[in-house]
C-alpha positions as CSV (number, residue, x, y, z in Angstrom):
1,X,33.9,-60.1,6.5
2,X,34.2,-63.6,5.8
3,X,30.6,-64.1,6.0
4,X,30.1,-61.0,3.0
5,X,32.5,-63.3,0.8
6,X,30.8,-66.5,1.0
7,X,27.7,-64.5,-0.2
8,X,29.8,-62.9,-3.3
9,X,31.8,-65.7,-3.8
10,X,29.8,-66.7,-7.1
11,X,30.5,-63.5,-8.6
12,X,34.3,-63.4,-7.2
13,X,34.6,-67.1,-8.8
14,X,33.2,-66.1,-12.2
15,X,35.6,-62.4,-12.4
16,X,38.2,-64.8,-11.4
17,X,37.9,-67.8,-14.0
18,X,37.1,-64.9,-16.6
19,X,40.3,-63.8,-16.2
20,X,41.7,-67.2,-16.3
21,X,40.0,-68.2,-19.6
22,X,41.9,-64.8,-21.1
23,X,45.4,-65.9,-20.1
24,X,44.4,-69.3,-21.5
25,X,42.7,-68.1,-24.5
26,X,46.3,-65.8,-25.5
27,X,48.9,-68.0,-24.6
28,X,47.7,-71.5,-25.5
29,X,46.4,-71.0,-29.5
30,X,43.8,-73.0,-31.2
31,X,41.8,-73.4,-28.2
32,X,38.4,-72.6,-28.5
33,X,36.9,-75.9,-28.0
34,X,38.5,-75.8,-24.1
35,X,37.5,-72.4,-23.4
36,X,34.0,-72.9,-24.8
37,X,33.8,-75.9,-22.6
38,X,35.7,-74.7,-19.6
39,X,32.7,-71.6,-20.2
40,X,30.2,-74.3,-19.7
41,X,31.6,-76.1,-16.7
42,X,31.9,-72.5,-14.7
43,X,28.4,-71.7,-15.6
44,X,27.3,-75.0,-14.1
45,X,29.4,-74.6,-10.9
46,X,28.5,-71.1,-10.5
47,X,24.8,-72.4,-10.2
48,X,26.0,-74.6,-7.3
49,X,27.2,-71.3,-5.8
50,X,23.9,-69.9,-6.0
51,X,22.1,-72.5,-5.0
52,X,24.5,-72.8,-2.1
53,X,23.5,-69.4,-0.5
54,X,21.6,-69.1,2.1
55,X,18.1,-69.4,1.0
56,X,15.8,-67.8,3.8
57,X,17.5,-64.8,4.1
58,X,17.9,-61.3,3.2
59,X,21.7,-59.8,3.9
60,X,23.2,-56.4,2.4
61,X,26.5,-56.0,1.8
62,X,28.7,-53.2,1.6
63,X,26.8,-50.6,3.6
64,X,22.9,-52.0,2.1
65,X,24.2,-51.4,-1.4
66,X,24.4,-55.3,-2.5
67,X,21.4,-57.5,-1.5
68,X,21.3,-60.9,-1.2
69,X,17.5,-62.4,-1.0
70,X,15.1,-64.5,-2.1
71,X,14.6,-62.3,-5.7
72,X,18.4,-61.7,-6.9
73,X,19.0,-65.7,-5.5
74,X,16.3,-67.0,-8.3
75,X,16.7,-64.4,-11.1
76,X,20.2,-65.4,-10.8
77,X,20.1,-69.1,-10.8
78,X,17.3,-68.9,-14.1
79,X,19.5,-66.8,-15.8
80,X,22.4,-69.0,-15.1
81,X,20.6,-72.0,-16.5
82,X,19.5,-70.2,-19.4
83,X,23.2,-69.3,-20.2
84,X,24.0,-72.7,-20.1
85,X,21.4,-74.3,-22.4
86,X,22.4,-70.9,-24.5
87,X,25.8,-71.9,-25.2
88,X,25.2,-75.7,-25.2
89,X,22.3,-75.1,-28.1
90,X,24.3,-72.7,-30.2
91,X,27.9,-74.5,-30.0
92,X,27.8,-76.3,-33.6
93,X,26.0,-72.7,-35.2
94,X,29.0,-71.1,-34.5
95,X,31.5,-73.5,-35.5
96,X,29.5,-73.6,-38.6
97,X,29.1,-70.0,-39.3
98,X,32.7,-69.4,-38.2
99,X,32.6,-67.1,-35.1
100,X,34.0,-69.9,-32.4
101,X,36.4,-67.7,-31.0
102,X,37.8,-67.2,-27.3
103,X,36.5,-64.0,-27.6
104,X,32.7,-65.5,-27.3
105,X,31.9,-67.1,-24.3
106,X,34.1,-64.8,-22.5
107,X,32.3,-62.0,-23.6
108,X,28.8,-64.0,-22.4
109,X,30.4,-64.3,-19.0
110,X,31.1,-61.2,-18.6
111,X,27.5,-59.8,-19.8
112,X,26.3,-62.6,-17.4
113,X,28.5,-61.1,-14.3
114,X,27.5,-58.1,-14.9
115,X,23.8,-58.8,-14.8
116,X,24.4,-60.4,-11.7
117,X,25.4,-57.5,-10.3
118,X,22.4,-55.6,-12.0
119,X,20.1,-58.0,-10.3
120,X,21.7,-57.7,-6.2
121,X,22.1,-53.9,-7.0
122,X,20.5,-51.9,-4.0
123,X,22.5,-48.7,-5.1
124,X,22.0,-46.4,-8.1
125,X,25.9,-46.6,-8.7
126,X,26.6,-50.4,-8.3
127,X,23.5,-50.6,-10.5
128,X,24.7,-48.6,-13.3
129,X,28.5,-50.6,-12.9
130,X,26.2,-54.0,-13.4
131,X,24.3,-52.2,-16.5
132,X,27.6,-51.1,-18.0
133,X,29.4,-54.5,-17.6
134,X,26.6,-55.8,-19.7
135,X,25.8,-53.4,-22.0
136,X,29.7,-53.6,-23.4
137,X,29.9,-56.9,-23.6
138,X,26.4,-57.0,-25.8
139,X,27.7,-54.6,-28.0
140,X,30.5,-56.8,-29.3
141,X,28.4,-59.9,-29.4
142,X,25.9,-58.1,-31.7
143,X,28.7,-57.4,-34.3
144,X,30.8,-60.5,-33.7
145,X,29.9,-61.8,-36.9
146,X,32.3,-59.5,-38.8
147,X,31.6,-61.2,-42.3
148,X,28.2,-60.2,-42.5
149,X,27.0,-57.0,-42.8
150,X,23.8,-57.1,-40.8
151,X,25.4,-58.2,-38.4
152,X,28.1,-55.1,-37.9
153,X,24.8,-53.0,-38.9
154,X,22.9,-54.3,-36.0
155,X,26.0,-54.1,-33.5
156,X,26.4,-50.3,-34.2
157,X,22.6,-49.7,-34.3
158,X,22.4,-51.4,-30.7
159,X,25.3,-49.6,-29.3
160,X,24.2,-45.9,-30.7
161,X,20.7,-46.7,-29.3
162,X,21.8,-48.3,-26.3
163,X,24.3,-45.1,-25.4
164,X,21.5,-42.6,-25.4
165,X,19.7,-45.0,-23.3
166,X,22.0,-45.6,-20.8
167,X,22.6,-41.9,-21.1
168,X,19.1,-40.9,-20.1
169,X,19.0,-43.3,-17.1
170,X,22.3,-42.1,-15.8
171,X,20.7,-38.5,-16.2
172,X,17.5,-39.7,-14.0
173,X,20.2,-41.4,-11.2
174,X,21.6,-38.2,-11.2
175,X,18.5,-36.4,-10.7
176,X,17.2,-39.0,-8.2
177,X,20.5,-38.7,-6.0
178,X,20.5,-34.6,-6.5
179,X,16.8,-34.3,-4.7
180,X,16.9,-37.6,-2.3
181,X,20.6,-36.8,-1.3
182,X,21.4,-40.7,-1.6
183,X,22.2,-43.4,-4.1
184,X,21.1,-46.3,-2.1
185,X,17.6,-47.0,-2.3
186,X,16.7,-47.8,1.1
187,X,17.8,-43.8,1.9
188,X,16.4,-42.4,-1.0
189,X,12.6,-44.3,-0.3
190,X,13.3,-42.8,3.3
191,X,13.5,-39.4,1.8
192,X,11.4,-39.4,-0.9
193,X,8.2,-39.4,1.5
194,X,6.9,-35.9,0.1
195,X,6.4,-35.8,-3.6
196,X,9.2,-33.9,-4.9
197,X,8.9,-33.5,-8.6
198,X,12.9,-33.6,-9.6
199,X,12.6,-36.7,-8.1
200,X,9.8,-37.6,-10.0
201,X,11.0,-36.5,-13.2
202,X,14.7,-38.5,-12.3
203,X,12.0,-41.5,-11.9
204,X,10.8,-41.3,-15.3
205,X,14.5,-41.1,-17.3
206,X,14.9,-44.3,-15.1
207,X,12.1,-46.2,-16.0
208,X,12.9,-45.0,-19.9
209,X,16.5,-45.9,-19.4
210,X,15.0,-50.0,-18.2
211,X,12.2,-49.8,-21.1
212,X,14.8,-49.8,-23.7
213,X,16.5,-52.5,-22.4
214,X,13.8,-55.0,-22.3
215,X,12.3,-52.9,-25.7
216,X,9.1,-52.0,-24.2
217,X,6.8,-49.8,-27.0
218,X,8.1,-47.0,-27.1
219,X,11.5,-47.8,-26.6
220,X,11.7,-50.7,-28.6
221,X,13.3,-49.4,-32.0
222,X,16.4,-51.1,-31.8
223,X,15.1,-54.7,-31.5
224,X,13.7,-55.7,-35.1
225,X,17.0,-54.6,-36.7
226,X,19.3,-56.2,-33.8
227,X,17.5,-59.3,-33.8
228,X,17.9,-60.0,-37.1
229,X,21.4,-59.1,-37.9
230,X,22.8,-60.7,-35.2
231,X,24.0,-64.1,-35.4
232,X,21.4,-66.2,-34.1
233,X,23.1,-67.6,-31.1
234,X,23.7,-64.1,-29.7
235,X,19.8,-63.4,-30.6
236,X,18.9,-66.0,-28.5
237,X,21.1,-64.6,-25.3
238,X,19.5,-60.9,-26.1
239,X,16.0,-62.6,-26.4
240,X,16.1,-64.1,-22.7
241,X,18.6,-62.7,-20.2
242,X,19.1,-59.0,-20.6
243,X,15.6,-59.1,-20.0
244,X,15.6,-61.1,-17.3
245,X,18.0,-58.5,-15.6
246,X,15.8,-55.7,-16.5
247,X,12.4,-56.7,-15.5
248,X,14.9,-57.5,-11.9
249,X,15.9,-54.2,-11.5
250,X,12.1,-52.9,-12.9
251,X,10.7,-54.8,-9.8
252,X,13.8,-53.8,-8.1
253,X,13.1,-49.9,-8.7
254,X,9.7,-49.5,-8.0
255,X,9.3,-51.5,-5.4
256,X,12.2,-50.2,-3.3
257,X,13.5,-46.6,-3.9
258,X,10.3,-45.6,-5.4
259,X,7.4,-47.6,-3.3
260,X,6.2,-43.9,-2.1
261,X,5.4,-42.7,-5.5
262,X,3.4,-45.5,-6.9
263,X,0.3,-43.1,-7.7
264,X,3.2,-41.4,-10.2
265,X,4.8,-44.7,-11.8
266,X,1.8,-47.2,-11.9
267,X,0.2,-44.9,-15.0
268,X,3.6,-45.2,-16.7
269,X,3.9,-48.9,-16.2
270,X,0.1,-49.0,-17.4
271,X,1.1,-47.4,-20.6
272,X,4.5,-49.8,-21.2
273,X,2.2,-52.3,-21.0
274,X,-0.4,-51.4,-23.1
275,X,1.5,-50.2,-25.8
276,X,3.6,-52.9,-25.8
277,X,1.0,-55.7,-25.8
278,X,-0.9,-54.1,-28.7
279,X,2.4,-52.9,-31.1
280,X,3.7,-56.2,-30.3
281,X,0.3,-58.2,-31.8
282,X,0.1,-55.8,-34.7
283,X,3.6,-55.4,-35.9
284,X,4.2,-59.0,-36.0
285,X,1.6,-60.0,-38.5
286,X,3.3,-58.5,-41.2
287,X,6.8,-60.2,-40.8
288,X,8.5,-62.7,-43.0
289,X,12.0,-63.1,-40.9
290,X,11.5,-65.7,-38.0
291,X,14.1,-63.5,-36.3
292,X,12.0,-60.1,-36.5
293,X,8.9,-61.9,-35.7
294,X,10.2,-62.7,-32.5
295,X,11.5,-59.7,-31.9
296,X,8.1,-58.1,-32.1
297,X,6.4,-60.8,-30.4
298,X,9.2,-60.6,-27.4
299,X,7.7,-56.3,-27.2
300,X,4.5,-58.3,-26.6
301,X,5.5,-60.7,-24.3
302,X,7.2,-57.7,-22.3
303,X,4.1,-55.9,-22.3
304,X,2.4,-59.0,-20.5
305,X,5.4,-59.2,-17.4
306,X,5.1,-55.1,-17.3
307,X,1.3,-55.4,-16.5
308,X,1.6,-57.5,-13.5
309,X,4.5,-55.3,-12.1
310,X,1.7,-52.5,-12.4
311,X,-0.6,-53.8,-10.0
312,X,1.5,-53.3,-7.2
313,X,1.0,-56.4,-5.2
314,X,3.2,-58.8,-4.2
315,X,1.1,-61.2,-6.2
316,X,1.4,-59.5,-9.4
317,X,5.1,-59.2,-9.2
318,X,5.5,-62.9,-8.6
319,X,3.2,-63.7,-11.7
320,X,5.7,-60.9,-13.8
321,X,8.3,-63.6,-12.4
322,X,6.8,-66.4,-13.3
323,X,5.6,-65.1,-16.9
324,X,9.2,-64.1,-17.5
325,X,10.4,-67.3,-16.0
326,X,8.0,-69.6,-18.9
327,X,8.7,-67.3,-21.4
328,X,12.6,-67.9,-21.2
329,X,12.0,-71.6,-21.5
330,X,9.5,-71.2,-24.6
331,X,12.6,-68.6,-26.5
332,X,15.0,-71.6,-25.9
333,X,12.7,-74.3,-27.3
334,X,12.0,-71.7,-30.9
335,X,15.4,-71.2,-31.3
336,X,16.6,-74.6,-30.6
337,X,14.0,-74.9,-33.4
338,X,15.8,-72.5,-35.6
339,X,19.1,-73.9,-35.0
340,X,17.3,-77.2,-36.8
341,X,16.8,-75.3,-40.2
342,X,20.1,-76.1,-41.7
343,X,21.1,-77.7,-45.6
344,X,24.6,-78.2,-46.1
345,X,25.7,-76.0,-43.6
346,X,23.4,-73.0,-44.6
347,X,20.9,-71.9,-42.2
348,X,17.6,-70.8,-43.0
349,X,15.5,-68.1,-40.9
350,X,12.3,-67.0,-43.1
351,X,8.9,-67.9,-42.3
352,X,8.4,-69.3,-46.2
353,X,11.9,-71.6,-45.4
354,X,9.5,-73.9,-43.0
355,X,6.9,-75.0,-45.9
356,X,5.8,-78.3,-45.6
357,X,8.8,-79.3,-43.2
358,X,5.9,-81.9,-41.5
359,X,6.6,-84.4,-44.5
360,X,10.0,-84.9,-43.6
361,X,10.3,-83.5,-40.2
362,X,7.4,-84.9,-38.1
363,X,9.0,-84.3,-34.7
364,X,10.4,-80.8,-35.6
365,X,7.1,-79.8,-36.9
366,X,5.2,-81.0,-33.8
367,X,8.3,-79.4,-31.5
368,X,7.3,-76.0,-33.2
369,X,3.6,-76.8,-32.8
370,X,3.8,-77.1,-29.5
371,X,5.7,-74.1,-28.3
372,X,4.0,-71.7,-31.1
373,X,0.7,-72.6,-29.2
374,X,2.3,-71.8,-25.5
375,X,3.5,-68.8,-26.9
376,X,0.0,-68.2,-28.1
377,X,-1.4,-69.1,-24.5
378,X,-3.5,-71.7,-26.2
379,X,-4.1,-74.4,-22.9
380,X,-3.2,-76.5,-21.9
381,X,0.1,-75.7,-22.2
382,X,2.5,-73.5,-20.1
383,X,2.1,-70.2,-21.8
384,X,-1.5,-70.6,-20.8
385,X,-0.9,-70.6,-17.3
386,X,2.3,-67.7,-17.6
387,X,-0.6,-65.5,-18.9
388,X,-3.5,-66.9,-16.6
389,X,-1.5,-65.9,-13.8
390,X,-0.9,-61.9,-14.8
391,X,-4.5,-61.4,-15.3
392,X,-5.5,-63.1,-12.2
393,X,-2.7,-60.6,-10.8
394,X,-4.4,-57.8,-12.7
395,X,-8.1,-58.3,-12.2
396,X,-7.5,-59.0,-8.5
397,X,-6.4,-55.3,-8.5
398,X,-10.0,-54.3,-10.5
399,X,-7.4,-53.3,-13.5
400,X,-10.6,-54.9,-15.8
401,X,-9.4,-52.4,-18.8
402,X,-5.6,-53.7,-18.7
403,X,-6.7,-57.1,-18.7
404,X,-9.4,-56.6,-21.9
405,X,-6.7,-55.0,-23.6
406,X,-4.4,-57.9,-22.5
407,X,-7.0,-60.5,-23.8
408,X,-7.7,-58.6,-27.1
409,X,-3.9,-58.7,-27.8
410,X,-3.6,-62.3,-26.8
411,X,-6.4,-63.5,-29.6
412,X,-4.3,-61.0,-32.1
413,X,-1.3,-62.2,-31.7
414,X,-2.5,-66.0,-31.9
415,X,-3.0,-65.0,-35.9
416,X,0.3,-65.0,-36.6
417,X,1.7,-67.9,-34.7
418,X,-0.8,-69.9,-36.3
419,X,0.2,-68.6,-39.8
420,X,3.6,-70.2,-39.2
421,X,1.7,-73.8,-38.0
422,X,-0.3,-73.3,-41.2
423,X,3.1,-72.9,-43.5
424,X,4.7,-75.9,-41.5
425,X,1.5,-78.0,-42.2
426,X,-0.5,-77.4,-45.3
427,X,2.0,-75.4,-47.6
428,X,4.4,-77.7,-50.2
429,X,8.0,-78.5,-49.1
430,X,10.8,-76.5,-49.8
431,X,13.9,-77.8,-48.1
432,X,14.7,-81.3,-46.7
433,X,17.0,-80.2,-43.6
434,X,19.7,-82.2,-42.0
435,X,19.1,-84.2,-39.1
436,X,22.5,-84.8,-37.7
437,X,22.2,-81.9,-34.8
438,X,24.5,-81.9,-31.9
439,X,23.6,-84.0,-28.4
440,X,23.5,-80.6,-26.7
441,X,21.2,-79.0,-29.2
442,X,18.8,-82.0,-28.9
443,X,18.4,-82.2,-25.0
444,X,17.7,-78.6,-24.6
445,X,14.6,-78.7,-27.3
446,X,13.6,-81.8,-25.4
447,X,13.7,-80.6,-22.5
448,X,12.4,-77.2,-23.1
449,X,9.6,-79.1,-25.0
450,X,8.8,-81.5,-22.4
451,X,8.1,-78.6,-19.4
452,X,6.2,-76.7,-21.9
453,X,3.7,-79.9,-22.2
454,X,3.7,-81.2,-19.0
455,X,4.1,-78.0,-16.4
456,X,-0.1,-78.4,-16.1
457,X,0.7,-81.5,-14.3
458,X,2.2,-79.2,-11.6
459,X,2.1,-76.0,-12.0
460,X,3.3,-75.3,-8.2
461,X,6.5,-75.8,-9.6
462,X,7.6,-72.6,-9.9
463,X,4.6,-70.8,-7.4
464,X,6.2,-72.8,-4.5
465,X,9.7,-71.0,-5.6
466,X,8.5,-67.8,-6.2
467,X,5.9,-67.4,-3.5
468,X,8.6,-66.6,-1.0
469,X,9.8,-63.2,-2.8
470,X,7.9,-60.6,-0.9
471,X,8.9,-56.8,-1.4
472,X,6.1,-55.3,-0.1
473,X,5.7,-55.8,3.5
């Protein structure tokens, strides 16, 4: 018993401290400032929690329906650290813009907690309690910005959406647990050894239910809208770890509960993928928001991750994890970007706002060269090698049609990324933007910026980490 809270004690610190920072929050006024910062300083010691676990390891908990292994340990820890350069990037925006409230980072955490339990789920119910947990607290953070109409818009848009999705899944759990008699996924891959087609058919509303939450083509509706109205801070949390959570319980899904009907869900992962990589190029072209740009290009990116979980090897899942794992530090270096483009306290967001910003902005304009080029894959930076490694996945499986179409998209999708380089470089200035930035703004671009140049150096980095995931045996 003691031993079971040691490896939930992260999670049983950060439901405890939640709590905490809402007594503080109500009874001690004018605090933001703390509770933003005491927000900061949990997330950093709930990373030495993590990182405390034991690391060689696989234990369940809770009769097998809470794992603790080698995949929720390092999804957990990068989506920790991605909280924390989250709220240390975006803490002047929201001062500025007038939404630093109690209210946010306690709502982060507790998206954050519940993705945590998303990501150790090994039970269709302690799944869907994660999902929920961070599906509510997303909802709020969408609309948080209560002056702005596009910002309520895009709160109510994600929740209506996000409802029928979550209802759909629940429907396939339902269906799963009806025909396989369990809701833990060990028992239900044990008797799910004959094809059963209600089982089948629960797979698919499951797999629909996940595609809307990373906004995979076609599931991906909500994103453009939601991305845009948001305030840009909660953007960037939407763009990185709600994903990171999903593509978990994706690799989660399919290769636990589900391993005997890969034949079934490889041509549906196949499509995801496809359509997502090629909607994602296209759509994008077109776009004049910064914000809905990335939002299509993120469909793209997602399409990339998908294909290597289609291959069904144990390498193409650790390249998903390693795309995923580039492509959070390449969101945090463009929207430390974006959180640059201020005048007077007014932020700017449209493609046409960065004209000419190289004249007065030199190290700006090379930050955004840089990570529009690794988000184009162009070597030899890190986005190069986050794609090199799913189509190495993908042609090692003789998936040579996935991988054209993969290519094809990747050369599409370079167009517009180096549209915006052209604006930043050749086009007449529009706007001299301020320069006084906050400490923690500034470190996280640099050091966002500096990985994204230098990871060919050592690109084991993150292989030596994720090398030791293995799901199938």
């Amino acid at each position: 018993m003691i031993n079971n809270i040691n490896l939930i004690f992260p999670e049983i610190f950060i439901s405890i401290f939640l709590m905490i920072l809402l007594i503080l929050g109500v009874f001690k006024k004018k605090s933001s400032s703390i509770i933003y910062n005491l927000s900061v300083l949990s997330l950093i010691i709930l990373l030495a929690l993590i990182l405390n676990l034991p690391q060689n390891t696989t234990e369940n908990l809770f009769n097998k329906s809470y794992v603790i292994d080698h995949l929720s340990i390092y999804m957990k820890l990068i989506m920790i650290a991605s909280g924390i350069f989250v709220m240390l990037t975006s803490s002047k925006y929201l001062k500025i813009i007038k939404i630093y409230q109690i209210e946010y980072p306690v709502l982060l955490l507790s998206s954050i907690l519940g993705m945590m339990i998303m990501v150790s789920s090994n039970d269709l119910i302690v799944f869907y309690m994660g999902l929920e947990l961070q599906s509510l607290a997303l909802y709020v953070l969408a609309s948080f910005n209560r002056d702005n109409i596009l910002s309520s818009e895009s709160g109510l848009k994600y929740f209506i959406l996000s409802a029928l999705s979550s209802g759909i899944l629940l429907y396939g759990c339902s269906l799963v647990y009806g025909f396989s008699g369990s809701t833990n996924f060990y028992l239900i891959s044990e008797n799910i050894e004959q094809i059963d087609y209600g089982v089948v058919f629960g797979m698919v509303f499951i797999l629909t239910g996940l595609a809307f939450k990373i906004s995979a083509v076609p599931f991906h509706m909500w994103a453009p809208d939601v991305y845009e109205g948001s305030p840009t801070s909660v953007t960037l949390f939407f763009s990185i770890l709600p994903k990171i959570a999903a593509l978990s319980v994706f690799i989660r899904f399919l290769y636990v509960p589900f391993i005997n009907l890969f034949d079934q869900w490889q041509t549906i992962i196949i499509f995801l993928s496809i359509a997502s990589m090629i909607f994602g190029a296209v759509a994008a072209i077109g776009q004049k928001n910064l914000k809905r740009l990335i939002a299509y290009s993120s469909i793209g990116h997602m399409g990339y991750a998908l294909a290597g979980l289609s291959t069904g090897s144990n390498y193409g899942i650790q390249s998903s994890i390693i795309y995923i794992s580039i492509y959070l530090i390449m969101n945090l270096a463009l929207f430390s970007c974006l959180f640059m483009l201020r005048v007077q306290n007014k932020y700017y967001e449209n493609i046409e706002d960065l004209s000419g910003i190289s004249k007065n902005n030199p190290i700006l304009s090379l930050t955004f060269l840089i990570v529009l080029f690794s988000l184009a894959g162009i070597p030899p930076l890190a986005g190069f090698f986050a794609k090199f490694y799913i189509f190495m996945a993908v042609i090692e499986q003789s998936m040579y049609s996935l991988a054209i179409i993969g290519l094809l998209s990747t050369v599409i999708s370079a167009f517009y990324y180096l549209r915006i380089i052209k604006i930043i470089y050749f086009d007449s200035e529009r706007f001299k933007y301020d320069k006084d930035h906050d400490l923690g703004l500034k470190l996280t671009l640099a050091a966002s910026t500096l990985f994204l140049i230098f990871y060919f150096i050592y690109p084991n980095i993150l292989t030596e980490l994720i090398n030791k995931i293995n799901l199938i045996s």
